[in-house]
C-alpha positions in Angstrom: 0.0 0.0 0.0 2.7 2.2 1.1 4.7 4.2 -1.8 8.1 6.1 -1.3 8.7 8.0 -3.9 12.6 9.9 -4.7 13.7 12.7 -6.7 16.2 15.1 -6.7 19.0 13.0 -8.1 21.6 14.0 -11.0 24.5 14.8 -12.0 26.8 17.1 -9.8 30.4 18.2 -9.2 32.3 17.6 -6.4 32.2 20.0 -4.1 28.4 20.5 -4.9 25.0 20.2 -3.8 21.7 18.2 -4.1 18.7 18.2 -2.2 17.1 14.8 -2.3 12.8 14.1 -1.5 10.9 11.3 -0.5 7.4 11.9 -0.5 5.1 9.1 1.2 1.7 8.0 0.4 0.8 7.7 3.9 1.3 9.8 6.8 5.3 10.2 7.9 3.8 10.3 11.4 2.5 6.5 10.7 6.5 5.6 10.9 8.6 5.5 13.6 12.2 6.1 11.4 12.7 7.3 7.8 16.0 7.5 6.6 18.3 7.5 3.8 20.7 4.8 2.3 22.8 4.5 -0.2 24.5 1.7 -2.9 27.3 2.2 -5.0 28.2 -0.6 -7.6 29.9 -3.8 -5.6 29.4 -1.9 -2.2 27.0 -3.1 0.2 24.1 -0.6 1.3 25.1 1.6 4.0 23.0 4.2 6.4 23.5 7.7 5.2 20.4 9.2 7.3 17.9 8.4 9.9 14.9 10.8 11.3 12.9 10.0 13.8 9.5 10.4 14.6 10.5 12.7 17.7 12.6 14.2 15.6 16.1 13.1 16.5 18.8 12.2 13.6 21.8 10.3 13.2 24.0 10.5 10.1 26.7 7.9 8.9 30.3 9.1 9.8 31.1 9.5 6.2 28.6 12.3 5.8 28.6 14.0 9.8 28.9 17.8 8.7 27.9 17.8 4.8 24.3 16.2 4.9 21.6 16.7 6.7 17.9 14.8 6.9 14.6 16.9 7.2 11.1 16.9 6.9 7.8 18.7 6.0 4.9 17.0 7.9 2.3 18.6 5.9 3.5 17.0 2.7 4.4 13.9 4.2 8.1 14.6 2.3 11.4 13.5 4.2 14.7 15.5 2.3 18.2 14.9 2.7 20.2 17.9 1.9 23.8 17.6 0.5 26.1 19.2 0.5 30.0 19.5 -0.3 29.6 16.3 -2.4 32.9 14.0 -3.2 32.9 11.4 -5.4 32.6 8.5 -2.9 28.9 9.7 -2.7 28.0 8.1 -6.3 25.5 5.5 -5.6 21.9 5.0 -6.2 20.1 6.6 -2.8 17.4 4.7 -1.3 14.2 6.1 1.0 13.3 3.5 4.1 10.2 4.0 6.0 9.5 1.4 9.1 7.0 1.0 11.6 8.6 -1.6 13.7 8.5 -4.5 13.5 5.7 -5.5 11.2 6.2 -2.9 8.4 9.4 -1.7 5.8 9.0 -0.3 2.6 11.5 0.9 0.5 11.1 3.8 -2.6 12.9 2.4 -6.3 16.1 4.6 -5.5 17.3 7.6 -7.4 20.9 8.0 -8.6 23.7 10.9 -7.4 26.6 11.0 -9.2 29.2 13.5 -8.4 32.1 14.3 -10.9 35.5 14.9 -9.8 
């Protein structure tokens, strides 16, 4: 039932920014975590972003200080913000929405590729 659906992804230089969406079909208050995570070609997938439904974050170490994870209740849209972009942040980015335990849903990814 559930749909995540990215945009925002392209083509960028390093040093660069992008502002990734993920707007929900159902209400973001519904979750208890949305998040952000990323897959680059022979690399497992790996946590960029989570957000809470209180509110609080966490961020992988790799991108502490450069991204950051919002939202905008009213649309039901989670962003993540980038910023300074390298190279090692190619990969095809991924919205998760859970309700623990019983539900995870996943949006069809959207790529970022940064130029160097």
């Amino acid at each position: 039932q559930v749909q995540l659906v990215e945009s925002g992804g392209g083509l960028v230089q390093a040093g660069g920014s992008l502002r990734l969406s993920c707007a929900a079909s159902r209400s973001i208050f519904s979750f208890n975590v949305m998040g952000w995570y990323r897959q680059a070609p022979g690399k497992e997938r790996e946590l960029v972003a989570h957000i809470f439904r209180g509110g609080a974050t966490d961020y992988a170490d790799s991108v502490k200080g450069r991204f950051t994870i919002s939202r905008d209740n009213a649309k039901d849209t989670v962003y993540l913000q980038m910023n300074s972009l390298k190279s090692e942040d190619t990969a095809v980015y991924y919205c998760k929405a859970a309700r623990w335990p019983q539900e995870e849903y996943w949006g069809q990814g959207t790529q970022v590729t940064v130029s160097s």
